[in-house]
Each structure stands twice: as structure tokens, then as C-alpha cells.
Gaussian input, Z-matrix of N, CA and C with variables (Angstrom, degrees):
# hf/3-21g

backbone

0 1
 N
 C     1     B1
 C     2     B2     1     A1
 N     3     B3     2     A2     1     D1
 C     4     B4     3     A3     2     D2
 C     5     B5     4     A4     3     D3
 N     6     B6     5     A5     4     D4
 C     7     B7     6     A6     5     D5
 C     8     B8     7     A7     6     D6
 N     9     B9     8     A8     7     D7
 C    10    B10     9     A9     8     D8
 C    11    B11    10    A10     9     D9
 N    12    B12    11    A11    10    D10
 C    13    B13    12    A12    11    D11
 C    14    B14    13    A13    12    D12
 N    15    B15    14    A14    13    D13
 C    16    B16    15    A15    14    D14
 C    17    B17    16    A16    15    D15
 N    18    B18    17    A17    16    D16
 C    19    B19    18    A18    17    D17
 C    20    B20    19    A19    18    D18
 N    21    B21    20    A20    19    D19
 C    22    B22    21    A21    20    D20
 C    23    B23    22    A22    21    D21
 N    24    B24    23    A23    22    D22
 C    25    B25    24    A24    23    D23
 C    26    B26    25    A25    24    D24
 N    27    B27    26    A26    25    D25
 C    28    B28    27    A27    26    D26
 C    29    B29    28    A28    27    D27
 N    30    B30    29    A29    28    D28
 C    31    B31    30    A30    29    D29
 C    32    B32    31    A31    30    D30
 N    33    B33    32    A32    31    D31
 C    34    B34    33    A33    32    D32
 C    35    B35    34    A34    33    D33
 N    36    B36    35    A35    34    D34
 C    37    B37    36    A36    35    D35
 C    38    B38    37    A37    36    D36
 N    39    B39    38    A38    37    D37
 C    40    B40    39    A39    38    D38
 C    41    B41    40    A40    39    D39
 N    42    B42    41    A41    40    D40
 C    43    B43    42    A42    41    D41
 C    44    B44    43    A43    42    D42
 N    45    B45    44    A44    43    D43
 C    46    B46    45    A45    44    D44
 C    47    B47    46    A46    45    D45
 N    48    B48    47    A47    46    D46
 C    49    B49    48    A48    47    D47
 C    50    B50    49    A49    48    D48
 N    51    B51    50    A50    49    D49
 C    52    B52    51    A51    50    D50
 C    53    B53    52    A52    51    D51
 N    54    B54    53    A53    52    D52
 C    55    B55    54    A54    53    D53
 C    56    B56    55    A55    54    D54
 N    57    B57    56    A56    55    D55
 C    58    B58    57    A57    56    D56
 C    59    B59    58    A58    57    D57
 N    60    B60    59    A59    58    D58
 C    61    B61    60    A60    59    D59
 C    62    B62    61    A61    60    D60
 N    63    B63    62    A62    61    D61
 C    64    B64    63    A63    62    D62
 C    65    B65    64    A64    63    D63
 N    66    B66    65    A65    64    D64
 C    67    B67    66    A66    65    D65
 C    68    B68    67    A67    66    D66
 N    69    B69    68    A68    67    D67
 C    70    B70    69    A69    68    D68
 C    71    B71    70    A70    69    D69
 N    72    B72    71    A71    70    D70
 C    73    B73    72    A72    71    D71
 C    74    B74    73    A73    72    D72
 N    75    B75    74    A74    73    D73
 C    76    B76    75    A75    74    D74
 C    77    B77    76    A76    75    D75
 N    78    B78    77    A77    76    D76
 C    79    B79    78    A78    77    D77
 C    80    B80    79    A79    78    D78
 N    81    B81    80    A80    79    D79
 C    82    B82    81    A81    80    D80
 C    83    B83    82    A82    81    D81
 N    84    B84    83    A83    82    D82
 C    85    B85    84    A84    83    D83
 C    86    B86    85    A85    84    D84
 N    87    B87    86    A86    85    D85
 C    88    B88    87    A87    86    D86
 C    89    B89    88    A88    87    D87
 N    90    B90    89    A89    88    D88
 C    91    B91    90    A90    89    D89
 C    92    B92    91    A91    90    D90
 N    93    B93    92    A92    91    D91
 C    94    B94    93    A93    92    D92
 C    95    B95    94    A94    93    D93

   B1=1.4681
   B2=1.5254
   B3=1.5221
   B4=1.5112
   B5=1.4689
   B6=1.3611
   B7=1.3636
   B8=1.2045
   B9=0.7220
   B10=1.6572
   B11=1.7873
   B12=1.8494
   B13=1.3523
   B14=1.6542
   B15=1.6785
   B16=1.1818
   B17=1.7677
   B18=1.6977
   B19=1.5129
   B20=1.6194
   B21=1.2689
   B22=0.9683
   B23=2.0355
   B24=1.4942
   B25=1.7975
   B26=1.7862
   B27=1.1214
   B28=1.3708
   B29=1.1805
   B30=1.6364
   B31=1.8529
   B32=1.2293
   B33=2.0456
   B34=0.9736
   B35=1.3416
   B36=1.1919
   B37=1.5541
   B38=2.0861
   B39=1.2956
   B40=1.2289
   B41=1.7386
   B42=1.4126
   B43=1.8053
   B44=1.4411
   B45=1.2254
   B46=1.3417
   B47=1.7728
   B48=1.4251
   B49=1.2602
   B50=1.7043
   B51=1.4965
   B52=1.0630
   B53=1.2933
   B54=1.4763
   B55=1.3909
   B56=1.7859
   B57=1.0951
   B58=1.9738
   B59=2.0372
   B60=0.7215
   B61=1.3081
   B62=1.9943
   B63=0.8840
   B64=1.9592
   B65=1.5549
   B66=1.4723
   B67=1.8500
   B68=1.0275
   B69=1.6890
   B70=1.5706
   B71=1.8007
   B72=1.6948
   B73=2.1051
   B74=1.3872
   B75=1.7837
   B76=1.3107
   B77=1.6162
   B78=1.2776
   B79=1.4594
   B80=1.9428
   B81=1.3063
   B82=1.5945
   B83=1.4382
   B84=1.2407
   B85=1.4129
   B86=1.8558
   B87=1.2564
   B88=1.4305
   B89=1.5440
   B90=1.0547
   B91=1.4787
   B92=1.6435
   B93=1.3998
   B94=1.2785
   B95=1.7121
   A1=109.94
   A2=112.35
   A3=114.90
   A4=100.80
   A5=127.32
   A6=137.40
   A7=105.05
   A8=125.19
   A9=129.47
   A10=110.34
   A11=99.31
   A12=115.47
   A13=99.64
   A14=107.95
   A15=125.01
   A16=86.09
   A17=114.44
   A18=107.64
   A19=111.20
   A20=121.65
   A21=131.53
   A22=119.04
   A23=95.16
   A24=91.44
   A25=103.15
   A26=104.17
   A27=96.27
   A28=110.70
   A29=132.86
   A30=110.18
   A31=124.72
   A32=104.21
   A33=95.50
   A34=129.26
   A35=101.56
   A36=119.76
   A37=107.45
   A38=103.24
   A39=98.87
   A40=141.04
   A41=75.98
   A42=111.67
   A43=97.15
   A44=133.63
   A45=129.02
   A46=87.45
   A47=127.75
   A48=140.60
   A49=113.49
   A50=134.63
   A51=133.10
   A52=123.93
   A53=124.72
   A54=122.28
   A55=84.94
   A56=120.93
   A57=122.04
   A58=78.39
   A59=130.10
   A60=140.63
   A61=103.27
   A62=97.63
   A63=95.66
   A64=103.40
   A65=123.93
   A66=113.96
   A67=109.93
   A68=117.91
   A69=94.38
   A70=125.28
   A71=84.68
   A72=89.47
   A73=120.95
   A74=113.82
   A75=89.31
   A76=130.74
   A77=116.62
   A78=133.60
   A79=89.47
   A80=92.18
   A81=89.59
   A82=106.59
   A83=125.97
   A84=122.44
   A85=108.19
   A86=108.97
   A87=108.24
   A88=97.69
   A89=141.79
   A90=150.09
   A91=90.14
   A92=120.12
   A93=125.13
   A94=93.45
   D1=-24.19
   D2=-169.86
   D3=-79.86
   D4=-36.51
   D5=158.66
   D6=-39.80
   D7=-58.02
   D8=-140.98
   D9=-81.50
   D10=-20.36
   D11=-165.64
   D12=-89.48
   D13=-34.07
   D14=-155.02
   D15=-75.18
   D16=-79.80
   D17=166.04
   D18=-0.51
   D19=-98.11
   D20=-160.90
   D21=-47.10
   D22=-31.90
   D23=167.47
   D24=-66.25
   D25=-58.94
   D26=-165.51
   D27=-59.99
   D28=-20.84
   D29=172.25
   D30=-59.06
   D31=-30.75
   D32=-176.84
   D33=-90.40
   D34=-18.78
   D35=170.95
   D36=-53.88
   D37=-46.82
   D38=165.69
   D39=-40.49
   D40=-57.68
   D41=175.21
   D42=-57.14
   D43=-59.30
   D44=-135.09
   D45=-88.17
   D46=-35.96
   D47=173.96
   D48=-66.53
   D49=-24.14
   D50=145.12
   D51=-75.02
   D52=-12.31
   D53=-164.60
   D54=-96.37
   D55=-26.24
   D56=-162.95
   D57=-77.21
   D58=-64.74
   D59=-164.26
   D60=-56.62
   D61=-65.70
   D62=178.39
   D63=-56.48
   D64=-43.89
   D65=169.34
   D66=-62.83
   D67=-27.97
   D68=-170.51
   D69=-94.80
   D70=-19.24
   D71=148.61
   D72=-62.25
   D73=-47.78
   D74=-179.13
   D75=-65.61
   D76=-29.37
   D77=-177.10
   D78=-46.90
   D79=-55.63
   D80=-157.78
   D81=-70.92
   D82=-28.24
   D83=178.64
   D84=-67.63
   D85=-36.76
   D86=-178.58
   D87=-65.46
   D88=-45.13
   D89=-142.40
   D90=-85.07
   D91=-47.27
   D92=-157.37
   D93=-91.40

């Protein structure tokens, strides 16, 4: 279960670290 909890931080931890990164191209592509 401790697995199972751990999995699940890190997807989202992932996700939330690609999602900061795709706003922050688009911001800059609009800007640029």
C-alpha cells in the first residue's frame, strides 16, 4: 500500500512539473 501511495505522489508530482513547464513555453511563446 506504501508503494502504491508513493507511485501515485510521484505521477503527480511529475504531471504538475510538466504542466509548470508547457505554461511556461506557452507564456513565453505568446510574449515572444
Amino acid at each position: 500500500m506504501l508503494m502504491l501511495t508513493l507511485n501515485v505522489i510521484y505521477v503527480l508530482v511529475a504531471i504538475a512539473i510538466i504542466a509548470m513547464v508547457l505554461m511556461q513555453r506557452g507564456t513565453g511563446a505568446a510574449a515572444g
